[in-house]
Structure formats: C-alpha cells, structure tokens
C-alpha positions in Angstrom: 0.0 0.0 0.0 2.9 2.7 -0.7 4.0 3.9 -3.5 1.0 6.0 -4.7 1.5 9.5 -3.8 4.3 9.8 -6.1 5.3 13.3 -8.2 4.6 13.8 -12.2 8.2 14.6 -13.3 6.9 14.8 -16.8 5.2 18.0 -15.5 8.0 19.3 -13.3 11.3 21.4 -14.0 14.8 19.9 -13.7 15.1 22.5 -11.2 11.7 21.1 -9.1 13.1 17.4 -9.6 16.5 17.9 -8.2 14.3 19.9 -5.8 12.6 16.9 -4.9 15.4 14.4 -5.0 16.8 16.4 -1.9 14.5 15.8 -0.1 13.6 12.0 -1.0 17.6 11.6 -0.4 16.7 13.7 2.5 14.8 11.7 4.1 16.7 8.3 3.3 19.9 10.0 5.0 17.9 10.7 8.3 16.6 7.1 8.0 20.0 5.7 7.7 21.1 8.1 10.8 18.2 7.4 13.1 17.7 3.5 12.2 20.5 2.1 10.2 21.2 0.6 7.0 18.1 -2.1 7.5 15.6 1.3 8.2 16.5 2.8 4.7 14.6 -0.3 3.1 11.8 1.4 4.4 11.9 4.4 2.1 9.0 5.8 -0.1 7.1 8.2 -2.2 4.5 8.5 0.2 6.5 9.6 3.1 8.8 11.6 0.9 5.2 13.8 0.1 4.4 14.1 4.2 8.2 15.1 4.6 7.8 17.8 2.1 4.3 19.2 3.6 5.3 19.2 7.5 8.8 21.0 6.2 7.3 23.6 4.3 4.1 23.9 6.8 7.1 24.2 9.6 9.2 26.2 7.7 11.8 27.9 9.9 10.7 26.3 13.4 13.8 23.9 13.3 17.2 24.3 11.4 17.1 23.2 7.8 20.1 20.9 7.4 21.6 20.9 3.5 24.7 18.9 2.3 26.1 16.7 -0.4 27.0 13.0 0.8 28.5 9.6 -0.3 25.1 7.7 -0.7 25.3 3.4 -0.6 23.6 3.6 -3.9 25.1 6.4 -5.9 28.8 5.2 -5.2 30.4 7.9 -8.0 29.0 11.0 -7.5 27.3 11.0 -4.0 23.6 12.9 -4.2 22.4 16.5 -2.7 20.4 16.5 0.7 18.1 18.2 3.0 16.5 17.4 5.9 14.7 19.6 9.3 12.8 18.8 12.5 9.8 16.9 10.6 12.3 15.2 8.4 13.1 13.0 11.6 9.5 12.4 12.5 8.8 11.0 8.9 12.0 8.7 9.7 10.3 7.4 12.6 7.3 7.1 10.5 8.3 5.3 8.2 10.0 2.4 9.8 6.6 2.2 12.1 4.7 1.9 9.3 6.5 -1.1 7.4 7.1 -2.8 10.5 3.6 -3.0 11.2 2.5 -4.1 7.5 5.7 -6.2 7.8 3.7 -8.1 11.0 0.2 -8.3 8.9 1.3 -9.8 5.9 3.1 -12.8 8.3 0.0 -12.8 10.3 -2.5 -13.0 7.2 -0.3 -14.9 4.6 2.6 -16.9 7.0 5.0 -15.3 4.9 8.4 -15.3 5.9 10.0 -12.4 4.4 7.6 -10.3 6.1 8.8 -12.4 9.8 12.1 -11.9 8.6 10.9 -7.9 7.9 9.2 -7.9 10.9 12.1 -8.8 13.5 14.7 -6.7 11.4 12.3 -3.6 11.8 11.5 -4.5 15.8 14.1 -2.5 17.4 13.7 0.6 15.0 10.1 0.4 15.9 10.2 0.5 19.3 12.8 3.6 19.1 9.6 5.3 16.9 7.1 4.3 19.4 9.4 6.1 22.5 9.3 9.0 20.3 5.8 9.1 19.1 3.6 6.8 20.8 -0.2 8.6 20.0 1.3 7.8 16.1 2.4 4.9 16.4 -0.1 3.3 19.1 -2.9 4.5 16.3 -1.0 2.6 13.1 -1.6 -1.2 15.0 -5.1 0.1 16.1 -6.5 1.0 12.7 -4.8 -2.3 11.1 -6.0 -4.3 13.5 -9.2 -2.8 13.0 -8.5 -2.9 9.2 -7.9 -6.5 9.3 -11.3 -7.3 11.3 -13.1 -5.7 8.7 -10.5 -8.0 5.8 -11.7 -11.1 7.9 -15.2 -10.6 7.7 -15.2 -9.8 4.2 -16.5 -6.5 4.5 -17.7 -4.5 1.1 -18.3 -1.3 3.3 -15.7 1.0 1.3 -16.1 4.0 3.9 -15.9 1.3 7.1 -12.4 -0.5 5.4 -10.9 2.5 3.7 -11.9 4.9 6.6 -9.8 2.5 8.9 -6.7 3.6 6.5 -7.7 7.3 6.2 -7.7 7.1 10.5 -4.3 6.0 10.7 -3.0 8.4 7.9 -4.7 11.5 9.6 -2.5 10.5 12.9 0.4 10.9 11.3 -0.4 14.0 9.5 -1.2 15.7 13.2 2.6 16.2 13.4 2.2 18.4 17.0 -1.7 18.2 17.1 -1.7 22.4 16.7 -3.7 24.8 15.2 -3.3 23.1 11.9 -4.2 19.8 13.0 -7.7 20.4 11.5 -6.8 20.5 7.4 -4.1 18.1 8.1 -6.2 15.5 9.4 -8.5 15.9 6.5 -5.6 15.9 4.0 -4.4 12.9 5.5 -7.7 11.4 5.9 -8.6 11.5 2.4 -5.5 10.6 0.9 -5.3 7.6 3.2 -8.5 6.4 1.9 -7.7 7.2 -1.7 -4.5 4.8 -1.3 -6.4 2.3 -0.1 -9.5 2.1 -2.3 -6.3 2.4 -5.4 -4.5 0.0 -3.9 -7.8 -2.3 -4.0 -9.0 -1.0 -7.3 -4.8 -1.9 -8.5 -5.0 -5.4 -7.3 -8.2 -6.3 -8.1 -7.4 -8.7 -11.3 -5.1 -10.9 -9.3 -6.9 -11.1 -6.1 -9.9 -12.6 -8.3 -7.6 -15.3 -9.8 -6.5 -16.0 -6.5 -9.8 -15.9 -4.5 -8.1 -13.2 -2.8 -10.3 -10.9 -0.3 -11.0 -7.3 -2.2 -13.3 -5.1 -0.8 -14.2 -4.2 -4.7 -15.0 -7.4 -6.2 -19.0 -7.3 -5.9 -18.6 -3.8 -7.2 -16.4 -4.0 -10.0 -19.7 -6.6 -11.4 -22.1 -4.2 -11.7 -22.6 -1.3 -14.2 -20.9 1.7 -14.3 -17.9 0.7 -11.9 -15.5 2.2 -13.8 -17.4 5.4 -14.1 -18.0 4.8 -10.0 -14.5 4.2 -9.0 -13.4 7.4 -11.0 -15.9 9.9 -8.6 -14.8 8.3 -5.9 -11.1 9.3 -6.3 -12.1 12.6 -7.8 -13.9 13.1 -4.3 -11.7 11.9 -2.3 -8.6 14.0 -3.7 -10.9 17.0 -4.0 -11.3 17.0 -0.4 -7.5 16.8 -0.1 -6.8 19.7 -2.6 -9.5 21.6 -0.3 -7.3 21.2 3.0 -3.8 21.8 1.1 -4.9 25.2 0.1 -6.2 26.1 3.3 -2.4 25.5 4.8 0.1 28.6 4.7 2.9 26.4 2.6 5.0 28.5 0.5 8.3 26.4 0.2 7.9 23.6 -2.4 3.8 24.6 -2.7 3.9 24.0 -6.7 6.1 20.7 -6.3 3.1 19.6 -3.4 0.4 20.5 -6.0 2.2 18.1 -8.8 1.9 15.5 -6.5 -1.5 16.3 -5.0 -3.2 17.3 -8.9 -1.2 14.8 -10.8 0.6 12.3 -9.6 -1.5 10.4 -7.3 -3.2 9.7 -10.7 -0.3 8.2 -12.7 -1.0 4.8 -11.5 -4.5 5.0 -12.0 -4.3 6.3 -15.6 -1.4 3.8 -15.8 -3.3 1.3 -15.5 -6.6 2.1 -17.7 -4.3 3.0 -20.6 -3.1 -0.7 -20.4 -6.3 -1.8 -19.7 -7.3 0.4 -22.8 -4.6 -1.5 -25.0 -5.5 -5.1 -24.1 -9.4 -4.4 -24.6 
C-alpha cells in the first residue's frame, strides 16, 4: 500500500526534480542516521510527500540541514540533501509503518519475508514508538481494526478505507496544533484514496487468486468504472481543499504536482493498459 502519492516529473522542471530528490535523499539520509542501514529499506514516495508538507508547513521552526553525501547507492557522485525537525518524524514514520504491514502480511499470509521484515524492523520500531507513541499506538489500532473488517469480508468501502484514512490522519497531526484540523482531513482522504487504489490496483489478481478485495462485488455491476473514478475525484478533491487552506510556500507547486497529478499516474497507468489489451 505505498507507493501511490508519487510526483509527475513529466510535469516538473529539472530545477523542481532535483528539488525533490533532496528531499527524498533527505529523508533516506535521516533514516540511515536514526535507524540504520536495515531502516532505509523502508523508504517511499508516500513519506517523501508528508516530509515535504510538515517542512514547508514548519518552515523555519527547526534548522534546515543541507549537504552533499556519499550515498550506498550512488557510489560515483554521491547525491544532494536536506532534511529539518519533521524530516526526523517522517524517519520514525516510516519504519513504524513497514514494521507494522511487515507483522500483517506474516500474520494473514505466513509469509516469511515479512517475519524476517518484521524482526529486522523491531528494534527501529520500538525507538519510533518512544518518540511518538499517539502515532504509532494508532498505526496497530487502525490495522487491527482494518484486518477485522479483511476477515469478515466486508464490502463497506467508507468502514475499510476509513480505517486507512484514520491511521493516515494520525500521522499528518505532526504536533496536534492549530493546523491539525486541514491536516487531518488531508491525510484522511488521501489515506482512503491509497487504499480504495491499492484495492482498485490489485483487483485482477486477487480474483484469480480468490483473494479478499473489498471491490469485487462492485467491480460486477454497471458503471464501476465510471464509479470508481468519482470516488477518487472526491476523495482528492477534499485533499486539494485542505492543502490550500495550509500557509505552505516552500515547495507549494512541487506539493500540488503531487496532489493534482501524480497520485493519478498509477491509476491512468493502469486504464491505458487496460485500454490496449481491450
């Protein structure tokens, strides 16, 4: 379930994508720092995007650190970096949050690369959880609520998606503060537009397996497609809503190509392909 709220570099400026490397690199540098080689596997797009909105909502409350740095993956020419206070929450984040899918996926599925996941991640995670229990106390409480709703086969899209939406609106309450409103509703809605796309994504193989998919009955009926569509226009609209209502100047145009476009690439992604085969 990461991976979706990605940027549109098609749309972007070399000058905005070196922009945004900095602070994906960013971010992967503070992981390293804070939780070792083993945390910076637990790197993405999604916390990348929260990195950038807490540091430009935040702008000038903590030092912003820049530097250039030997990087374990660009051995020649090392890579540009920036990181401030909120970098380090998104760290902490971000390890939470794969240990705890990490400990689902062996739960639901046995599968041993998630144990093994799991027990790498378990001392990171309890560092997190000293830092920022409320976060990461709310993260197992909405997937274990998540995964009740899995187990019964539930085909209530608000009751499963709204589980994921909880748990993304915790972590968007950075210091629970006067803007702790529009970033609860921005991470609300984006959490449950990353889950219904993830669903809506795997929705071909979990029917060949006889996978559980909150979509299936849906996707039978007339007019899903057309369905599927409102509800992501909705659901980001209401996200766009509570992005404008923050103060963010820094980095506010690379936010919007993330927000406007490139949460869709993987949806149009995937209809263009579907538009090839048909």
């Amino acid at each position: 379930m990461f991976g979706y709220v990605i940027p549109d570099h098609t749309a972007l400026s070399p000058e905005a994508q070196a922009r945004y490397r900095t602070a994906y690199c960013g971010l992967c540098r503070r992981i390293g720092a804070l939780h070792g080689l083993r945390g910076r596997f637990t790197l993405s797009y999604d916390l990348t995007f929260l990195n950038l909105l807490l540091s430009s909502l935040y702008e000038g409350e903590t030092p912003c650190v820049t530097d250039h740095s030997r990087c374990p993956v660009h051995l020649l020419g090392g890579v540009d970096w920036r990181a401030s206070g909120p970098t380090d929450y998104c760290a902490d984040m971000s390890v939470a949050l794969h240990y705890y899918n990490a400990q689902d996926k062996w739960q639901d599925d046995q599968n041993l690369l998630a144990l093994g996941y799991e027990k790498a991640l378990e001392s990171c995670r309890r560092e997190a959880e000293q830092r920022y229990p409320r976060q990461c106390q709310s993260i197992r409480r909405c997937l274990d609520r998540l995964a009740a709703y899995e187990a019964a086969g539930s085909e209530d899209l608000d009751a499963v998606s709204g589980c994921f939406g909880e748990l993304m609106a915790e972590l968007f309450d950075y210091k629970q503060d006067h803007w702790s409103p529009e970033l609860r509703s921005l991470g609300f809605h984006l959490g449950k537009f990353i889950y219904l796309l993830d669903a809506y994504d795997d929705l071909p193989r979990d029917k060949r397996r006889g996978a559980y998919n909150p979509l299936k009955t849906l996707s039978t009926r007339p007019g899903y497609e057309e369905e599927m569509k409102e509800i992501f226009e909705l659901l980001l609209a209401h996200c766009s809503r509570s992005f404008e209502r923050l103060p963010c100047v820094e980095d506010a145009d690379l936010l919007r190509n993330i927000l406007y476009s490139g949460v869709w690439l993987k949806y149009n992604c995937k209809n263009a392909k579907a538009s090839r085969q048909g």
